[in-house]
N, C-alpha and C positions, 0 to 999 in steps of 0.2 A: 117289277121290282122284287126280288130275291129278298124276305126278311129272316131275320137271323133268330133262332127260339128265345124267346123274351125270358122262358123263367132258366138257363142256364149262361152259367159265366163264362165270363171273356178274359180268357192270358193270356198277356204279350210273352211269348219268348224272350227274355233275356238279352242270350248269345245271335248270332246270324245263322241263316242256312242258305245254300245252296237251292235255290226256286226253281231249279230245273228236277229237283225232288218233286213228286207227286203223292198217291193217295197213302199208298200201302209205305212209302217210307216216311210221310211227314205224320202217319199213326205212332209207327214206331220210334220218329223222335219225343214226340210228344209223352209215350209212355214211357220209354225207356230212360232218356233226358231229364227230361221236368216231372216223371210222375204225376201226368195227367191222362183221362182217358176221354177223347177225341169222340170214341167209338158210343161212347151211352152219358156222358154226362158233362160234358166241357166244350167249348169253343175254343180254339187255339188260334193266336196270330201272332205270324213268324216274319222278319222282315231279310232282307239281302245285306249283303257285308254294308253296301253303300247306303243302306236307311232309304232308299227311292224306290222301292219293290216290299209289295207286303199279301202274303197269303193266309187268308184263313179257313181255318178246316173246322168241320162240325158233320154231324150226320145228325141229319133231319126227320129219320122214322123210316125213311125207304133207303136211303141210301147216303154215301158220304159226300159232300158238299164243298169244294174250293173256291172261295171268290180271291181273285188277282187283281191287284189295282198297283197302277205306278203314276205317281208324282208327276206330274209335266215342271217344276221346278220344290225345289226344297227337299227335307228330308223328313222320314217318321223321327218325333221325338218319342222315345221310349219313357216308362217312368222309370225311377231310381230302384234298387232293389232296396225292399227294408233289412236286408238281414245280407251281409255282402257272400252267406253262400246260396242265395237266393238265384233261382235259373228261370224264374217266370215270376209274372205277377199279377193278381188280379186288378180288374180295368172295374172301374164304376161305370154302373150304365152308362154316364151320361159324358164320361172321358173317351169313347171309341169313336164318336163323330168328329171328336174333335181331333184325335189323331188320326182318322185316318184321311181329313182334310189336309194334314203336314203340319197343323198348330202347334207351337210349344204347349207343352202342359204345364200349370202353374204346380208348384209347391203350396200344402197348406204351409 
């Protein structure tokens, strides 16, 4: 089991990408897009136009890190952006298991 660094955060992507991107362009969405750095301090997760495909990126101390997971039915529910020019958002710990199981997220 591949665990993800516990003391850094997890943002969902916003917008979709295109998952047939890889290492060195889903860095540079992530910094150039969302102003997040993939590379020393953030975990990113980006889904497919259709919400049934979801890649997260991190680098782990040796090197960068993609886990791929798709949906066998339903979709990722994304959370809401707080601020509508919002292009990512951070995930509570304990929110990432549950989307990335396909569960709606609750609203407080």
């Amino acid at each position: 089991m591949i665990l993800l660094p516990a003391t850094r955060p997890v943002y969902a992507a916003l917008g979709t990408v295109h998952l047939r991107n890889s290492f060195d362009r889903l860095v540079a969405i992530a910094h150039d897009e969302l102003g997040l750095d993939a590379l020393r301090s953030a975990v990113v997760l980006f889904v497919n136009r259709d919400r049934t495909r979801c890649k997260m990126l991190f680098h782990d101390g040796s090197g960068l890190v993609i886990l791929y997971k798709r949906l066998d039915r339903g979709r990722f529910q994304l959370p809401v952006a707080v601020q509508p020019t919002d292009r990512s958002v951070k995930l509570e710990p304990r929110e990432l298991p549950v989307l990335l199981a396909g569960f709606t997220r609750r609203t407080p």
